[in-house]
C-alpha positions in Angstrom: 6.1 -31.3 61.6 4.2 -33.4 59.6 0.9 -32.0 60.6 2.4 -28.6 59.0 3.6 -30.2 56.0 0.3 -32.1 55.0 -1.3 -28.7 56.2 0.7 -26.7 53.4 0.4 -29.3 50.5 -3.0 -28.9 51.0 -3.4 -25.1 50.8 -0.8 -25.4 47.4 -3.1 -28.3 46.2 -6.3 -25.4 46.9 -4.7 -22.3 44.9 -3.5 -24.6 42.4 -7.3 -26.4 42.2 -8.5 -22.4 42.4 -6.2 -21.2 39.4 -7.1 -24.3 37.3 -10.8 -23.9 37.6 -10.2 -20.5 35.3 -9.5 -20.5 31.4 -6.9 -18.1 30.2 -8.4 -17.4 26.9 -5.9 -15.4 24.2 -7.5 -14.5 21.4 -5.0 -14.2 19.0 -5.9 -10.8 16.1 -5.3 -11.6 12.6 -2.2 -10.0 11.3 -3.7 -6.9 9.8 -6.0 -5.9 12.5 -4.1 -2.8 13.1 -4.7 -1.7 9.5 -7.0 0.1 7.4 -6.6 -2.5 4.8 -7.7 -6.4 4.8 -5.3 -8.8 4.2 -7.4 -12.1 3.2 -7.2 -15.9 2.4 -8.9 -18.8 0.6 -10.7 -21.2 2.4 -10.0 -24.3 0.1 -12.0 -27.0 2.0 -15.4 -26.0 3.4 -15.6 -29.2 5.2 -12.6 -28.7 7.2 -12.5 -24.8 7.7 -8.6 -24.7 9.4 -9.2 -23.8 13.1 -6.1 -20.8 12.9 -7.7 -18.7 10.0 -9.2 -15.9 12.2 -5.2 -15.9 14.0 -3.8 -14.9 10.4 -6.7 -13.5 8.3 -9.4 -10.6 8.2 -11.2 -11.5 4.8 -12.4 -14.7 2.9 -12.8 -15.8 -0.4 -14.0 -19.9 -1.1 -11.3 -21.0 -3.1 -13.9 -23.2 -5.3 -17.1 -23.3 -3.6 -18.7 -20.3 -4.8 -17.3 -21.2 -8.5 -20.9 -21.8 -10.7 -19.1 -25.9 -12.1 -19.3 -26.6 -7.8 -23.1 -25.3 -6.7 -24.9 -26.2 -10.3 -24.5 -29.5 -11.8 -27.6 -29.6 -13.4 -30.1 -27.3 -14.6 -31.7 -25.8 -11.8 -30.4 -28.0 -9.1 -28.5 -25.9 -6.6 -25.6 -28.0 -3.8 -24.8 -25.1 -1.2 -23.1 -27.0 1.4 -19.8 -25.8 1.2 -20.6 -22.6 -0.2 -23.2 -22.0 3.0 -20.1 -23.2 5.5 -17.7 -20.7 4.3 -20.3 -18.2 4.2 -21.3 -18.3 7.3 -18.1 -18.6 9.0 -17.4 -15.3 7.6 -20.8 -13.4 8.6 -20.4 -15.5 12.2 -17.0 -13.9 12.6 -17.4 -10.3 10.9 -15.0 -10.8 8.2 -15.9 -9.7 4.9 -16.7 -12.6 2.3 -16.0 -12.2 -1.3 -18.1 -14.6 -3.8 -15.4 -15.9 -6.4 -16.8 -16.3 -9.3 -20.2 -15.6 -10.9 -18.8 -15.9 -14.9 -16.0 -17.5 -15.4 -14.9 -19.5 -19.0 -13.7 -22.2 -16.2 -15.5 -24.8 -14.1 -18.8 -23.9 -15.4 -21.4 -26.5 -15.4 -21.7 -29.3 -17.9 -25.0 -28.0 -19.3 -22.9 -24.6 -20.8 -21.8 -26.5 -23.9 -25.1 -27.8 -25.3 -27.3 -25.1 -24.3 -28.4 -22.2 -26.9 -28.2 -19.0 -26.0 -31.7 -18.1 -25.0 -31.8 -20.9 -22.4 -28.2 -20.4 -21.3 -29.0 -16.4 -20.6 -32.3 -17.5 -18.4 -29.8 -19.9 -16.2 -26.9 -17.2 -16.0 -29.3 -15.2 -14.9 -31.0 -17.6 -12.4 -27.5 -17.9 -10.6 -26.4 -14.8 -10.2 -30.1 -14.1 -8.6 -29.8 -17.3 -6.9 -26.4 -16.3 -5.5 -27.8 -13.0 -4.7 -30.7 -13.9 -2.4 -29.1 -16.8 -0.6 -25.8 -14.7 0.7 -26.8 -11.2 0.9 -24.3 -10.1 3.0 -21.4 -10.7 0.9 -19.1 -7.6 1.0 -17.1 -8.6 -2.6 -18.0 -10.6 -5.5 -16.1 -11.3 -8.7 -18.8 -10.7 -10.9 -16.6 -11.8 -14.5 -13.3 -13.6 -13.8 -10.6 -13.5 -16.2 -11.9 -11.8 -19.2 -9.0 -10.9 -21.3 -8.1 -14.9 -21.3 -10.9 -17.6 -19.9 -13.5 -16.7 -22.5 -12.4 -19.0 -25.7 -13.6 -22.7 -26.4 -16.8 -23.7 -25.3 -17.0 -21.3 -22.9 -17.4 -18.6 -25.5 -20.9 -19.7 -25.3 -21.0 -17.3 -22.2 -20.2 -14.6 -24.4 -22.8 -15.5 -27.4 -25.4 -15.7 -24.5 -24.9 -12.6 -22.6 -25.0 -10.8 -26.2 -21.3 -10.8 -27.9 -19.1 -8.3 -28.3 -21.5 -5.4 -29.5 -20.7 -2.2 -30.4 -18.4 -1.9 -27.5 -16.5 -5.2 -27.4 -17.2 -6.1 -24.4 -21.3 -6.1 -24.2 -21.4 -9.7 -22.4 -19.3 -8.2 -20.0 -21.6 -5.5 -19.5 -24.8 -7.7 -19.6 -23.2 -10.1 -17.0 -22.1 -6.7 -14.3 -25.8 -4.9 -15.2 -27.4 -8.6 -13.9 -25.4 -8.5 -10.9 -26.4 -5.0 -10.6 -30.1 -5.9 -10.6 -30.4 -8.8 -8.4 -27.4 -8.1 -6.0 -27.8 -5.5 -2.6 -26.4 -1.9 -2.9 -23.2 -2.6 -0.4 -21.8 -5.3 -2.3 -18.8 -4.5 -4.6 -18.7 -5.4 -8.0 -15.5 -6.4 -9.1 -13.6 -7.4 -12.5 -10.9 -9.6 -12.2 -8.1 -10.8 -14.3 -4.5 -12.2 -14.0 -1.3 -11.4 -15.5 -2.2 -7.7 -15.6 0.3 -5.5 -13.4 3.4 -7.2 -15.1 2.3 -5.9 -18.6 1.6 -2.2 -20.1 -0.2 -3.6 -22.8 -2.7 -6.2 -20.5 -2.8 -3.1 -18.3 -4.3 -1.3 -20.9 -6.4 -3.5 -22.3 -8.0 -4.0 -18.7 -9.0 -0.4 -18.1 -10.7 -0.2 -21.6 -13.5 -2.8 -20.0 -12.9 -0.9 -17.1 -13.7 2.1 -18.1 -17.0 0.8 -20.2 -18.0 -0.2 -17.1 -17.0 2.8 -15.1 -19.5 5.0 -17.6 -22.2 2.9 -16.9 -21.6 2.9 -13.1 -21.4 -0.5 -13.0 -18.0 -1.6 -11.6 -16.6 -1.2 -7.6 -13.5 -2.9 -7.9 -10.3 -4.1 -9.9 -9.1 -7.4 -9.2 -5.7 -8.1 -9.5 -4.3 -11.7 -9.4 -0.6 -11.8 -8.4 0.3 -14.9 -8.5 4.2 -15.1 -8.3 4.7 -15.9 -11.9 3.1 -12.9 -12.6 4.8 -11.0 -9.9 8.1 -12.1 -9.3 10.0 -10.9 -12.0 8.3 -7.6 -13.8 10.5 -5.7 -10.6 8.7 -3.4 -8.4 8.9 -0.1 -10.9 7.0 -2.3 -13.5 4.3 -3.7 -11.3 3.6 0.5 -9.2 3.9 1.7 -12.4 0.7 -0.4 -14.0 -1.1 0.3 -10.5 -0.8 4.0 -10.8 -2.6 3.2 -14.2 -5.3 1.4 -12.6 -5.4 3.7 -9.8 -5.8 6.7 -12.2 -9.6 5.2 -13.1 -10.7 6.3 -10.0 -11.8 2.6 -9.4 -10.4 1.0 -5.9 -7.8 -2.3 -6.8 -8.1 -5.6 -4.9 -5.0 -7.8 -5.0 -7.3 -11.0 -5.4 -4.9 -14.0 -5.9 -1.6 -13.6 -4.1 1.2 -15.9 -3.2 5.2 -16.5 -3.9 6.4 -19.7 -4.0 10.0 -21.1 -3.0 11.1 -24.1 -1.4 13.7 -22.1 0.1 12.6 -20.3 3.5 15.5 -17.4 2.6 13.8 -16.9 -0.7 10.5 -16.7 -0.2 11.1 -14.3 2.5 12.7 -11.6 0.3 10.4 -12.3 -1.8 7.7 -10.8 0.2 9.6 -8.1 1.5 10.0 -7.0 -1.7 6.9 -7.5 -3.7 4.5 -7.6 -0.9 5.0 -3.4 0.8 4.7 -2.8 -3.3 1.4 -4.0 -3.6 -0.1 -3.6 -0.3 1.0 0.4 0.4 -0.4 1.3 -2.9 -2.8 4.1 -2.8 -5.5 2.5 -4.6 -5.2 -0.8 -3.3 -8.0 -1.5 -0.2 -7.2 -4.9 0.4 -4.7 -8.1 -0.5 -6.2 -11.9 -0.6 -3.6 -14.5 -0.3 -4.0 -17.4 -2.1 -3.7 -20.0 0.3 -0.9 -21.0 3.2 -1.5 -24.1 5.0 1.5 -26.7 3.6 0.1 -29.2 0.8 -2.9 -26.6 0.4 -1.8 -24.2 -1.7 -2.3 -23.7 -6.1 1.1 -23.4 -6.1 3.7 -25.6 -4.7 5.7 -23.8 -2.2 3.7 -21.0 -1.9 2.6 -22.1 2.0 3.5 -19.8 5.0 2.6 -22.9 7.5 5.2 -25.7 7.3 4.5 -29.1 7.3 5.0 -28.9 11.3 1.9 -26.6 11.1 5.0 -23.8 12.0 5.4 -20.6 10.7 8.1 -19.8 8.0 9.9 -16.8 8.1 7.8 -14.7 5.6 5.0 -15.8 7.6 7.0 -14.1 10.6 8.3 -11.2 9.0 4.5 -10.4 7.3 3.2 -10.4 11.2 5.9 -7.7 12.2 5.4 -5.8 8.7 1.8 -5.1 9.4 2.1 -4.3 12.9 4.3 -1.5 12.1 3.9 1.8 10.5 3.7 1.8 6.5 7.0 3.1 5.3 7.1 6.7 4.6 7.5 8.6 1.9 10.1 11.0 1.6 10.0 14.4 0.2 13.4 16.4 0.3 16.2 16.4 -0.4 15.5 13.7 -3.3 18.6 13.8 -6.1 19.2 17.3 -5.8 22.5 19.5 -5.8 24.1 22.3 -4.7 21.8 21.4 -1.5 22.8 23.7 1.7 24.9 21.1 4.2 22.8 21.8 7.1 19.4 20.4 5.0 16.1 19.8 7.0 15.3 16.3 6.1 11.5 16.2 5.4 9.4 12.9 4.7 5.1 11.9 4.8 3.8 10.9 8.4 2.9 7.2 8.8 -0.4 5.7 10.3 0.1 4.7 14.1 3.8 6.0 14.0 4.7 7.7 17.1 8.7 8.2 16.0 10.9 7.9 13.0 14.8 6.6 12.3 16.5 8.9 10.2 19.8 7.4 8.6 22.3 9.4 6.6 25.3 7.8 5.5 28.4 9.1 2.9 28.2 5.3 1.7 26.0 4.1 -1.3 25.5 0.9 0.4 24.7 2.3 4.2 26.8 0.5 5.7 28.4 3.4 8.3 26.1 6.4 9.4 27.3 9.7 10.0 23.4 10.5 11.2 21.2 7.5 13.0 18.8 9.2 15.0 15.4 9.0 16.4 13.0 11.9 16.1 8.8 12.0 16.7 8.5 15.0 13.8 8.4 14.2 10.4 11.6 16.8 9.5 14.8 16.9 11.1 17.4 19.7 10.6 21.0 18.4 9.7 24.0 18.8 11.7 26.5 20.9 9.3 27.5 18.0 6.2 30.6 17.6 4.0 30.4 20.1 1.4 30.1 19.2 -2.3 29.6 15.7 -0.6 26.6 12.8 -2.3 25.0 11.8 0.6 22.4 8.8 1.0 19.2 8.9 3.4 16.5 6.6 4.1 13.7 6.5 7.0 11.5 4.1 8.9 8.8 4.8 11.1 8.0 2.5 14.5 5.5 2.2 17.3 5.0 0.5 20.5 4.5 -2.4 18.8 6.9 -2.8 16.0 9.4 -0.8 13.8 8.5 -0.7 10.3 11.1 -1.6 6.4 13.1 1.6 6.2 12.2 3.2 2.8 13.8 3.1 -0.5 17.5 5.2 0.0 17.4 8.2 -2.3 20.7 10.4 -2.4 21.4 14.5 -3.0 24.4 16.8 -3.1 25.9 19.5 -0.9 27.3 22.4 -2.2 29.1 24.8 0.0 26.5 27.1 1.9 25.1 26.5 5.1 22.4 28.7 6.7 23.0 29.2 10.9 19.6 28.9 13.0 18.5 30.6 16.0 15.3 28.6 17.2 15.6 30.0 20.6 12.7 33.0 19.6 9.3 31.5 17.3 7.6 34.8 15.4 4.7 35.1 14.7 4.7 36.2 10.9 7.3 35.8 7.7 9.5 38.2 7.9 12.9 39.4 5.8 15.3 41.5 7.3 17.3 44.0 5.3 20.3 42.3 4.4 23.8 42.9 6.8 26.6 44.8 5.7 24.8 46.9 3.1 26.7 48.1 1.3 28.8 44.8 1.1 31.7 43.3 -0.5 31.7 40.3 -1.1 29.6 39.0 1.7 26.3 39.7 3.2 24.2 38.1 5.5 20.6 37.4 4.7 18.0 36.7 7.8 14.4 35.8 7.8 12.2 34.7 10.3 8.9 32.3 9.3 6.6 31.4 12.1 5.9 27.4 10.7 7.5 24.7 9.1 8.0 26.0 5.6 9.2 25.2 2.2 11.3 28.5 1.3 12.7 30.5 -1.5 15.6 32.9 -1.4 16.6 34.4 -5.0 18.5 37.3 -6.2 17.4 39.2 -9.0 19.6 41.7 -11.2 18.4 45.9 -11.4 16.7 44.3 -14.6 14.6 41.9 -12.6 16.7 38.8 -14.1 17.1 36.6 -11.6 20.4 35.7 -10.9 20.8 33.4 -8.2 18.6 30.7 -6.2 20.5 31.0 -2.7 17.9 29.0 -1.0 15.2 26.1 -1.9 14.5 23.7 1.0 12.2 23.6 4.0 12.8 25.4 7.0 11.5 24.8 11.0 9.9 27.6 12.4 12.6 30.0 13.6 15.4 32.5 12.4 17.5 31.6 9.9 20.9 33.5 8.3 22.0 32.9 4.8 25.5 34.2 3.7 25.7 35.4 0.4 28.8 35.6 -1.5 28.7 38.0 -4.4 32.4 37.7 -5.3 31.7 36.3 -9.1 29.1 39.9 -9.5 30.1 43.4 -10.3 29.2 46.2 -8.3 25.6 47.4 -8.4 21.5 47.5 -6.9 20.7 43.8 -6.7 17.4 42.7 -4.9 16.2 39.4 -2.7 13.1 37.9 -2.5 12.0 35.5 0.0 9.2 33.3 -1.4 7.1 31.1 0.7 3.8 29.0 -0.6 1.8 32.2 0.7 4.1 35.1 1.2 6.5 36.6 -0.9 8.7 40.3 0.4 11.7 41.4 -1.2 14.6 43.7 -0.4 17.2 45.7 -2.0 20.6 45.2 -1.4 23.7 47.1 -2.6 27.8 45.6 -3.8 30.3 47.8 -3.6 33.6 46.7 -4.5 
């Protein structure tokens, strides 16, 4: 018996010697791997790069290393150091690196103050050449930081050295981007940033007149947005799309440079992303976010950290993982404040990246909080069971994958009226077709079938003997199929009246006759 025993514990000890002799490596993704977009962070200390950035973050910007006040204290003497670290931990690991700042009216060297002009221009230029040689595979670089408001006091001496205002008003600005232009590869992106931009029409404004100097002289890649949460958290999200559409109307892609949202409060700071961040980041002319910092005590702000001081996450942290795992949310397209909609709609909204299905929620209740639809469909349309007529309904949608299921989007309500049209999907044709209307004559009722061979937005209106029209019996989408419409003439007098069935590429009409 013993003989046994030792016998076993000897084979466990092997396969537990065997399995310890291999490393289980998990390579954790950064959160946004799965998306099209970056989402970014600073690397405050270049001497202590923290060792979970590539679990979190896809981009890099030095938070001061690459500022000109930190490489050049004194004419001509260069300390890379950091800069290089950062740098290279970026190229090492494929993220792109943004340079953050080549002229900035803050930590600037010393030597800006006493300098004249001349002199100053030859060692402006000498950086941003300097810079340009020594990290040519940067992917981003803020070429002027902050123009609208860093550019007063001594460091308007920037400005008198890269040639003043001008004729334009902004001719330093120019100088400084055409420099960059010069010394700096093709692939990199030149970029103008500024802060407290999107929570302001007017700032808004003022920022796309530079831009659009710039844009005309093909010298500008980028917008940079700072969104720090006291320029964020507060405008409300209609304010802050409303200033990107702006932007996004240049034609010039928008970087979200500097983001964070500070609270002490785990609750707050979580709705606070949830409601700020999808804003931002789903933007159509937004490529990328950079979050200004995370780890606890390392952040501009106070309370803007998503590691606590346990090194664990906090629940926006958590909830930002899940967010950009899922499917954006999607954008719905009918019915959207509407009435006298047909209670049988087809529900119709955008297709998501990476979504494979959809909840569709329809509820009687402003606030949602009872469903009389919650269902799960793979198409991007869904056709309503019969509703309540002359009924406000509220409906909302979220998309999911096989890794997470996405915020539902922003409810948006519509009204019934009292027609419903019946549907026979059993048969698909193959081309639009409108059947002559059935009784004819009729009195009061008729019904009206057409068959369309696609998904289709469709028209059904009925026009006078004088060609007025009269009536729109039908405006909605429609799944490929046969569909009846009942129409009740009972309000008309007796006469030749005519339908028309109007699709995006066919139109047919048809007379029809009330007798009474």
């Amino acid at each position: 018996m013993k003989t046994n025993l030792f016998r076993n514990y000897k084979i466990v000890l092997l396969v537990l010697l065997i399995i310890n002799s291999f490393q289980i490596v998990i390579v954790a993704q950064p959160l946004a791997s799965e998306k099209k977009k970056f989402v970014g962070n600073i690397i405050g200390s270049a001497y202590n790069i923290p060792t979970n950035f590539l679990k979190y973050w896809n981009q890099v910007t030095p938070e001061n290393a690459s500022k000109w006040g930190s490489v050049e204290y004194t004419p001509g003497n260069y300390n890379w150091t950091a800069l290089d670290l950062i740098y290279n931990f970026a190229v090492n690991n494929n993220i792109p690196f943004k340079h953050h700042t080549l002229v900035w009216g803050q930590q600037m060297p010393s030597f800006v103050a006493n300098m004249d002009s001349a002199t100053l221009y030859q060692r402006i230029e000498a950086w941003i050449k300097a810079c340009a040689e020594r990290y040519p595979k940067t992917v981003m670089v803020d070429v002027v930081n902050e123009p609208l408001h860093a550019f007063t006091g001594t460091a308007t001496n920037l400005v008198k050295a890269l040639g003043g205002n001008g004729s334009s008003g902004w001719d330093w600005v120019v100088k400084a981007f055409e420099l960059t232009r010069k010394y700096w590869p093709a692939h990199t992106k030149l970029i103008l940033n500024d802060y407290n931009i999107i929570n302001s029409s007017s700032a808004t404004n003022s920022l796309i007149t530079i831009v659009n100097i710039l844009k005309e002289k093909k010298l500008i890649d980028g917008i940079g947005i700072q969104a720090h949460g006291f320029e964020v958290d507060g405008p409300g999200t209609p304010t802050l799309k409303s200033n990107l559409d702006k932007l996004y109307a240049t034609g010039i892609p928008i970087y979200i440079t500097e983001f964070d949202l500070s609270s002490a409060d785990d609750q707050i700071q979580l709705q606070k992303y949830k409601t700020i961040f999808p804003t931002l980041y789903e933007h159509p002319g937004v490529v990328g976010v950079t979050l200004w910092g995370y780890l606890y005590g390392q952040t501009w702000r106070a309370d803007a950290h998503l590691l606590n001081d346990r090194n664990a996450e906090r629940p926006a942290l958590q909830w930002l993982r899940n967010y950009l795992l899922a499917p954006f949310r999607p954008n719905l397209i009918y019915p959207i404040s509407l009435t006298n909609v047909i209670r049988n709609p087809i529900f119709k909204w955008n297709s998501s990246e990476t979504a494979t299905a959809y909840r569709l929620q329809v509820s009687d209740i402003r606030n949602l909080s009872t469903f009389v639809i919650d269902t799960l469909v793979t198409d991007t349309t869904f056709q309503s069971k019969i509703l309540n007529a002359n009924t406000t309904y509220y409906w909302r949608v979220s998309a999911k994958n096989n890794k997470a299921e996405g915020e539902f989007s922003d409810a948006v309500s519509f009204q019934t009226g009292s027609n419903y049209v019946s549907v026979e999907n059993e048969y698909i044709p193959f081309e639009f077709y409108l059947k002559q209307n059935y009784p004819n004559p009729f009195n009061p009722t008729t019904t009206i079938e057409f068959q369309i061979p696609y998904s289709s937005k469709i028209k059904l209106e009925i026009f006078n003997s004088l060609g007025q029209k009269i009536k729109n019996l039908v405006d909605n989408f429609y799944n490929a199929g046969t569909h009846r419409i009942i129409f009740n003439a009972e309000n008309l007098p007796s006469g030749i009246y005519f339908y028309r069935l109007i699709t995006e590429k066919h139109q047919q009409t048809k007379k029809l006759h009330l007798l009474k």
